[in-house]
C-alpha positions as CSV (number, residue, x, y, z in Angstrom):
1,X,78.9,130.1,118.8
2,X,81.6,127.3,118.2
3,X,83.1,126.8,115.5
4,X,84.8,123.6,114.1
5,X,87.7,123.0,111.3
6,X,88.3,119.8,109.9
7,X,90.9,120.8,107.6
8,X,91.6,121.1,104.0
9,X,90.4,117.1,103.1
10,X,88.7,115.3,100.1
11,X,85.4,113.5,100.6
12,X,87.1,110.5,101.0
13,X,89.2,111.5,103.6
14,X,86.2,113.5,105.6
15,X,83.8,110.5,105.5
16,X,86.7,107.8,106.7
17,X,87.4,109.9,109.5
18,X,84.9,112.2,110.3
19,X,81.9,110.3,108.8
20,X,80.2,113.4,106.2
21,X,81.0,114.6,102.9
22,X,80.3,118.1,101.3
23,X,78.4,118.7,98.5
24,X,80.5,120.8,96.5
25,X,84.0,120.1,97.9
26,X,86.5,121.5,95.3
27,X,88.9,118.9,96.7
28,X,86.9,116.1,95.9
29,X,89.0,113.4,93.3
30,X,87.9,110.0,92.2
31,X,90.0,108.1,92.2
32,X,91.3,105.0,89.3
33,X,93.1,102.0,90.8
34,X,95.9,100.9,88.7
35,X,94.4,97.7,88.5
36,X,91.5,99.0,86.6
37,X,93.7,99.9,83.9
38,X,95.6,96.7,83.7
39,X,92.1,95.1,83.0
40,X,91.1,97.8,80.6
41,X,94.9,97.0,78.4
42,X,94.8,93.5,78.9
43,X,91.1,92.9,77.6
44,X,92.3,95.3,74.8
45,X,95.8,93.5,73.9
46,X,95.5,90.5,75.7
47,X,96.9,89.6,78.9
48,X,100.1,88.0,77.2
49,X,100.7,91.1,74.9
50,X,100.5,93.8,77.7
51,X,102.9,91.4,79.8
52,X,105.4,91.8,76.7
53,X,104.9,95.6,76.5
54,X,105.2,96.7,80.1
55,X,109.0,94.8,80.2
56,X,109.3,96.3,76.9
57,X,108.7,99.5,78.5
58,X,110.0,98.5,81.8
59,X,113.8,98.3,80.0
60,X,113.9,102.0,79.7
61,X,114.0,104.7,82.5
62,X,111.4,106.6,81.7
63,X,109.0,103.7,81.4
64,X,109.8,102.2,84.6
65,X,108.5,105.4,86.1
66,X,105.2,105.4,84.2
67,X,104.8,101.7,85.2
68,X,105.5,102.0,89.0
69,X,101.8,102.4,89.9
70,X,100.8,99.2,87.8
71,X,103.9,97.5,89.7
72,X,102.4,98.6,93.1
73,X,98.9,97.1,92.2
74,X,99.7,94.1,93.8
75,X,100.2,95.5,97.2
76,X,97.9,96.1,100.1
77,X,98.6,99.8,99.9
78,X,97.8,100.2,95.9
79,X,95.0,102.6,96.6
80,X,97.4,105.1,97.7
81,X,98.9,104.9,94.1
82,X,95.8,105.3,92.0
83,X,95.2,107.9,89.7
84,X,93.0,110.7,90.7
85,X,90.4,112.8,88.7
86,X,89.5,115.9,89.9
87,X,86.2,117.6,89.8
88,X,86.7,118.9,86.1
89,X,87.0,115.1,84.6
90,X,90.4,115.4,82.5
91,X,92.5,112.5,82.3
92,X,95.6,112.8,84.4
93,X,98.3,112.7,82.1
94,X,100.2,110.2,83.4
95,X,97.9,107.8,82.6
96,X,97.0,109.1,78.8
97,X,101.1,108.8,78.9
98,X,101.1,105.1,80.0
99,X,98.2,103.9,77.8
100,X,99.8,105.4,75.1
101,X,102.8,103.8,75.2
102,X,101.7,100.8,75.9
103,X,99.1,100.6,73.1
104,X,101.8,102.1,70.6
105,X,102.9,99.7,68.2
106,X,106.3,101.1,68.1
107,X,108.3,102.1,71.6
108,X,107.7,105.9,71.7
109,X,110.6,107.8,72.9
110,X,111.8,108.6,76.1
111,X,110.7,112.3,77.8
């Protein structure tokens, strides 16, 4: 009998490399590109308005790190940046933090 390890790996990983998934792999994600997001803000405040908001929020420390993925968007490597679900569905929190404050009409304050 031989037996064969592949290691601890999402689906995404195992089919890129090894070619199969599994089923019920409990380290399965999904994962949200950054630039998903931008859409989803921009069709809700207009391309212009998020552009104002995320230097807005870009100005402070704390919103420079929230905005890093959307700044890395651009890059060839985004994918490794996005935002990953895992198999119970909750919204990361980083994300619920960034849309918030960008869709807040005042700045919220800094964590």
């Amino acid at each position: 009998e031989i037996f064969n390890t592949y290691g601890e790996h999402d689906n995404r990983t195992l089919l890129a490399h090894y070619g199969f998934t599994l089923a019920e792999n409990v380290l399965d994600t999904a994962h949200l590109p950054p630039s998903s997001i931008e859409e989803a803000l921009a069709s809700t405040l207009g391309a212009r308005e998020l552009r104002r908001r995320c230097r807005d929020l870009a100005r402070r420390r704390c919103g420079r790190r929230l905005l890093a993925p959307l700044r890395a968007s651009a890059f060839a490597f985004a994918f490794d940046f996005a935002y990953a679900f895992d198999r119970s569905g909750a919204v990361p929190p980083r994300i619920l933090l960034l849309v918030r404050a960008l869709l807040a009409e005042e700045a919220p304050p800094c964590w």
